[in-house]
Backbone as a chain_set.jsonl record, in Angstrom:
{"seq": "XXXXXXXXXXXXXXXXXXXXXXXXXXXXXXXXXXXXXXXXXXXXXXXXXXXXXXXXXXXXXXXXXXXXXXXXXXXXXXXXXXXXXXXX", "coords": {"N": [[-41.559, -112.624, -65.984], [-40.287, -113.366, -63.857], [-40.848, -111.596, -62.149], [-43.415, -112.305, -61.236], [-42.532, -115.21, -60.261], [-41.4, -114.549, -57.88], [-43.588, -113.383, -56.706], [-45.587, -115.449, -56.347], [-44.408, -117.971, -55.328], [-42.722, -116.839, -53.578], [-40.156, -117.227, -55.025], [-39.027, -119.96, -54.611], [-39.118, -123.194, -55.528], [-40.255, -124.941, -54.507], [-42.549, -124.407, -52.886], [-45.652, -124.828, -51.626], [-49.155, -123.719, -51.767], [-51.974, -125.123, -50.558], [-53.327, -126.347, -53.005], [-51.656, -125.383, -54.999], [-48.922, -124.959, -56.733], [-45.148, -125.196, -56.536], [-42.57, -122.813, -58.157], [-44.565, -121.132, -59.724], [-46.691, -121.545, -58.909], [-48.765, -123.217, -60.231], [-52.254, -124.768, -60.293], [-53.448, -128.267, -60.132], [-55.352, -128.831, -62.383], [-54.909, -126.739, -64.045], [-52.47, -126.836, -64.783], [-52.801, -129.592, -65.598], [-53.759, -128.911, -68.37], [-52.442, -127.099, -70.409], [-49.897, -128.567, -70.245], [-50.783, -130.984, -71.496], [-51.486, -129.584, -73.809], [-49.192, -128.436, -74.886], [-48.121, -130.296, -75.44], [-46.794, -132.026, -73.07], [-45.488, -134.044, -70.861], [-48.145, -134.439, -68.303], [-47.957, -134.672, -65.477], [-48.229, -133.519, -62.379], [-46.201, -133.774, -60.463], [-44.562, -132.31, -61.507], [-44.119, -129.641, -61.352], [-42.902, -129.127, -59.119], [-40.456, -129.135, -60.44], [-38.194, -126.214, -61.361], [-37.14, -125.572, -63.957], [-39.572, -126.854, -65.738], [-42.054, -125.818, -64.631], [-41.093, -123.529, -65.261], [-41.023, -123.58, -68.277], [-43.534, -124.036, -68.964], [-44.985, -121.906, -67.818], [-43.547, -119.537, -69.495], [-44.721, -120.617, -71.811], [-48.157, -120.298, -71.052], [-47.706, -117.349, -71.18], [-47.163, -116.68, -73.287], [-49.66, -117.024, -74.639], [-50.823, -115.621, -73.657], [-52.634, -116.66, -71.389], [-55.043, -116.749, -68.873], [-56.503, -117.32, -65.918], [-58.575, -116.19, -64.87], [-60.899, -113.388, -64.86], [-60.222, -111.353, -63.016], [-56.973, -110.787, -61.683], [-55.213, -112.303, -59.189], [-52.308, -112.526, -56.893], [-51.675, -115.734, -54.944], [-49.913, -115.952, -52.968], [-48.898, -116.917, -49.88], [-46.841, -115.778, -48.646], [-46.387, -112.842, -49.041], [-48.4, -109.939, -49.615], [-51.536, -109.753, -51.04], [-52.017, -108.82, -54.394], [-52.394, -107.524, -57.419], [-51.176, -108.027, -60.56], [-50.008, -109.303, -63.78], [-50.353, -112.425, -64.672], [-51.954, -115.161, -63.173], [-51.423, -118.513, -62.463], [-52.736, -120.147, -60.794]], "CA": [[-41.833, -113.918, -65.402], [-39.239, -113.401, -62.251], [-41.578, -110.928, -60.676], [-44.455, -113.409, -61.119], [-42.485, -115.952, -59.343], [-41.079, -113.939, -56.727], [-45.092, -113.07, -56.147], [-46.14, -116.662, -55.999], [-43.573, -118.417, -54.408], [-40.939, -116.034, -53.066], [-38.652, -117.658, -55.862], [-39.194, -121.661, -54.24], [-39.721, -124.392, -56.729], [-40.544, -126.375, -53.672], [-43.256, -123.965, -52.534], [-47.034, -125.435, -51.445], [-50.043, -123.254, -51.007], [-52.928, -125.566, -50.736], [-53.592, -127.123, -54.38], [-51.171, -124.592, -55.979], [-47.589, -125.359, -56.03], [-43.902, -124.508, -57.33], [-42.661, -121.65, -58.498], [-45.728, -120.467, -60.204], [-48.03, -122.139, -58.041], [-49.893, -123.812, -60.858], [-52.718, -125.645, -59.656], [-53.417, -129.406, -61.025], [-56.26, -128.572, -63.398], [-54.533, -125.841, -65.021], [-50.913, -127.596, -65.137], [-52.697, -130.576, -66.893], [-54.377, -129.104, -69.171], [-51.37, -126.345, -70.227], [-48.945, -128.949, -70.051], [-51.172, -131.726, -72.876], [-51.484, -128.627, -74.544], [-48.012, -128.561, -75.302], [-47.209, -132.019, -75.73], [-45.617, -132.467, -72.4], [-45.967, -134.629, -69.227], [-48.859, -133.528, -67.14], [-47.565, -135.39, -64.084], [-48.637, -132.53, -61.28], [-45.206, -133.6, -59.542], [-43.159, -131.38, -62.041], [-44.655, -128.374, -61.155], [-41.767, -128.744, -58.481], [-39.04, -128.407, -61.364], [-37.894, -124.971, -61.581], [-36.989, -125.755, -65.672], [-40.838, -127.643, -66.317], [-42.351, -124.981, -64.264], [-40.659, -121.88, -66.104], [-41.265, -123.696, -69.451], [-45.205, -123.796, -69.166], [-45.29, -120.653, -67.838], [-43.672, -119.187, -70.641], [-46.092, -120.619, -72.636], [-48.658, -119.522, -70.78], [-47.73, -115.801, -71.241], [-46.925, -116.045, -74.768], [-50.423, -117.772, -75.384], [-52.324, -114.606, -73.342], [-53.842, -117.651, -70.677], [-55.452, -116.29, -67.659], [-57.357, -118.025, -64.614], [-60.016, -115.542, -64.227], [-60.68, -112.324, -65.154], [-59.334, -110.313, -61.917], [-55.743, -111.729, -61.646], [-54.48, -112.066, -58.205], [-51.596, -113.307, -56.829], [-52.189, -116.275, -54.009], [-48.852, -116.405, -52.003], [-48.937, -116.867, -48.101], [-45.741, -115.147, -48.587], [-46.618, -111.529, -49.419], [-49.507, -109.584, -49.659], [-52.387, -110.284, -52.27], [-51.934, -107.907, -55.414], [-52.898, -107.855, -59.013], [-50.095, -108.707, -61.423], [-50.596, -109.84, -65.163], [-51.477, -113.589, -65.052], [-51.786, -115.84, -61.856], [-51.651, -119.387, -62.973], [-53.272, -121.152, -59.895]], "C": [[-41.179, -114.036, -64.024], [-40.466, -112.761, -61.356], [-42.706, -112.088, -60.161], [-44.005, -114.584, -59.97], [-41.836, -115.861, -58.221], [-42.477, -114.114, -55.772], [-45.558, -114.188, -55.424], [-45.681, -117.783, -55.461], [-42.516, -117.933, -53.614], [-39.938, -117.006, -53.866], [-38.54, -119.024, -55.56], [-39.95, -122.466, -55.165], [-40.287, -125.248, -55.82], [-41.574, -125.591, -52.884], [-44.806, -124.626, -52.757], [-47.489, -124.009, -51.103], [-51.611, -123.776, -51.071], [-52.702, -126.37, -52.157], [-52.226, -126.31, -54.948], [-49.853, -124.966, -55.423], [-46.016, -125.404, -57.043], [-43.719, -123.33, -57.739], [-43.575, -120.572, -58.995], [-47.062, -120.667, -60.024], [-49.07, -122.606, -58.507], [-50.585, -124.571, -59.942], [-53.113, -126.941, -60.746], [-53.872, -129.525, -62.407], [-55.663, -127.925, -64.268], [-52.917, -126.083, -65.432], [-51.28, -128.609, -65.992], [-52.624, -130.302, -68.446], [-53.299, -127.883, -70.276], [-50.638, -127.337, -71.045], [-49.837, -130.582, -71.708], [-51.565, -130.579, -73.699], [-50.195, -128.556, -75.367], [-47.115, -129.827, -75.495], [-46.323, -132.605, -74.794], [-46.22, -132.819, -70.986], [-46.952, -134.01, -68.428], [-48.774, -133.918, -66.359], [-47.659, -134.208, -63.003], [-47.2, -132.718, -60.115], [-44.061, -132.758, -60.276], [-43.485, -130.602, -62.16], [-43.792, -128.084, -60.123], [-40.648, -128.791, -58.924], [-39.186, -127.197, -61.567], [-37.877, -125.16, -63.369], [-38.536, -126.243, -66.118], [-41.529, -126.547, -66.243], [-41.942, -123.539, -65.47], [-41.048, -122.191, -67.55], [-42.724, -123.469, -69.902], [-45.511, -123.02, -68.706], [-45.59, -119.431, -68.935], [-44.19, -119.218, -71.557], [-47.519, -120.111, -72.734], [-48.82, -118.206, -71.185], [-47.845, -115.428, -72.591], [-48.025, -116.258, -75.476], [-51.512, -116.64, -74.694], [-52.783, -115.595, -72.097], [-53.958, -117.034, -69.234], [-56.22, -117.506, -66.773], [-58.407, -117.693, -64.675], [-59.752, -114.002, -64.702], [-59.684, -111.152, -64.262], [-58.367, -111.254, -61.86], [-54.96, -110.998, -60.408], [-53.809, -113.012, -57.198], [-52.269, -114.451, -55.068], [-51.047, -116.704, -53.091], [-49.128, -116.195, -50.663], [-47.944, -115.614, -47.469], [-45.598, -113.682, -48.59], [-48.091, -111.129, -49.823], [-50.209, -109.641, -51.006], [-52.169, -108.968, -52.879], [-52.277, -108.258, -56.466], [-51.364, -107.59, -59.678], [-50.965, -109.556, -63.257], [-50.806, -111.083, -64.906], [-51.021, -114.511, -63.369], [-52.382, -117.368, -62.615], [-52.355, -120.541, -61.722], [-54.631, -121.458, -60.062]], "O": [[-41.613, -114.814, -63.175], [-40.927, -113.177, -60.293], [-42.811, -112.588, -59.041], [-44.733, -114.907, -59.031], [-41.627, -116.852, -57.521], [-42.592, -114.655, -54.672], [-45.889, -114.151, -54.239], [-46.49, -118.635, -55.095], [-41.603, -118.577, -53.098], [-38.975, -117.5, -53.279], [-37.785, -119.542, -56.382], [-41.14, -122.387, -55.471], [-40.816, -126.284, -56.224], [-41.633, -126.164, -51.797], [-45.173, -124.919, -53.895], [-46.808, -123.201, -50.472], [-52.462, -123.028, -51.551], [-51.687, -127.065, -52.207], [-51.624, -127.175, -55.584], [-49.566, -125.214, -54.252], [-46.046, -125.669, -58.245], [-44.718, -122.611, -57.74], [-43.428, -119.372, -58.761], [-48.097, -120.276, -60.565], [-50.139, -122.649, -57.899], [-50.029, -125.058, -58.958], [-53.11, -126.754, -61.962], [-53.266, -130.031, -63.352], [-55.743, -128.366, -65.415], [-52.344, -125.482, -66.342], [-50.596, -128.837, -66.99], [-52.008, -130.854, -69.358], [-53.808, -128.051, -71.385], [-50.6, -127.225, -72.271], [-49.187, -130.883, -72.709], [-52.265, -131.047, -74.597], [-50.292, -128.636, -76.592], [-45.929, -130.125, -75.633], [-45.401, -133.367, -75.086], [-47.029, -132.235, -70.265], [-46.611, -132.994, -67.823], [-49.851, -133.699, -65.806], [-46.467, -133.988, -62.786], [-47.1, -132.0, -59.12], [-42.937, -132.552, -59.818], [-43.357, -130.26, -63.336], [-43.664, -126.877, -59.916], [-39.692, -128.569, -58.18], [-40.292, -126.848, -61.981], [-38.884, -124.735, -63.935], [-38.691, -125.828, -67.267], [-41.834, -125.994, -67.299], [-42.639, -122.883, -66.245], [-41.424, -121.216, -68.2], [-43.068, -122.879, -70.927], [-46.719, -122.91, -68.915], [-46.576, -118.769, -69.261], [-44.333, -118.245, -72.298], [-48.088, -119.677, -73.736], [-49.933, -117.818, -71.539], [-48.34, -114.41, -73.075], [-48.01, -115.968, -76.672], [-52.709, -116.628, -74.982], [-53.748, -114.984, -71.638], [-52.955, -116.869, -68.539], [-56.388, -118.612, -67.286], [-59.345, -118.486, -64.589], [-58.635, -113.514, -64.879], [-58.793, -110.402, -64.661], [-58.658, -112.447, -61.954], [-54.39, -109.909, -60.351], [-54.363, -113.995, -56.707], [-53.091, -113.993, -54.275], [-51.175, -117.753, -52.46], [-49.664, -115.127, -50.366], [-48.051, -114.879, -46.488], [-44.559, -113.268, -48.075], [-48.864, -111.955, -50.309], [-49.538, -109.581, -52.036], [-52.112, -107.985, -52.14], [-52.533, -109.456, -56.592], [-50.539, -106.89, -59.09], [-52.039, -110.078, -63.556], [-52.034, -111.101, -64.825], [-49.988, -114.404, -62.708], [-53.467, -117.438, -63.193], [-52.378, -121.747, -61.967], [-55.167, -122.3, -59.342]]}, "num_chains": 1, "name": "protein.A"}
């Protein structure tokens, strides 16, 4: 999960790229729907907690959930690569 959010934010909970945003650069759609999945706030402004963020990630990973079939990362920050799941 570190490399992931190295990839997608260089490690910034306070990271924007367009729609996608915080550490794991969820985007709104896929933070709501994630996040009432798990019984927990889908407020799109706690996608800039580092702790909210890392928690629905983890879920994410442990639940298999992808974006799209090709999975690639969308940081400004470093060059586009494939990586196991890109949550934006």
């Amino acid at each position: 999960m570190r490399y992931v959010a190295i990839c997608e934010s260089g490690f910034r909970s306070n990271a924007v790229n367009g729609p996608y945003k915080g550490l794991y650069q969820f985007g709104p759609f896929t933070w709501r729907n994630i996040r009432i999945e798990i019984g927990e706030d889908p407020d799109p402004d706690l996608r800039f907690s580092a702790e909210e963020s890392a928690q629905t990630a983890a879920y994410a990973v442990s639940q298999g959930k992808r974006a799209s079939g090709r999975i690639v990362t969308r940081s400004k920050n470093f060059v586009k690569s494939s990586i196991d799941l890109d949550f934006g």
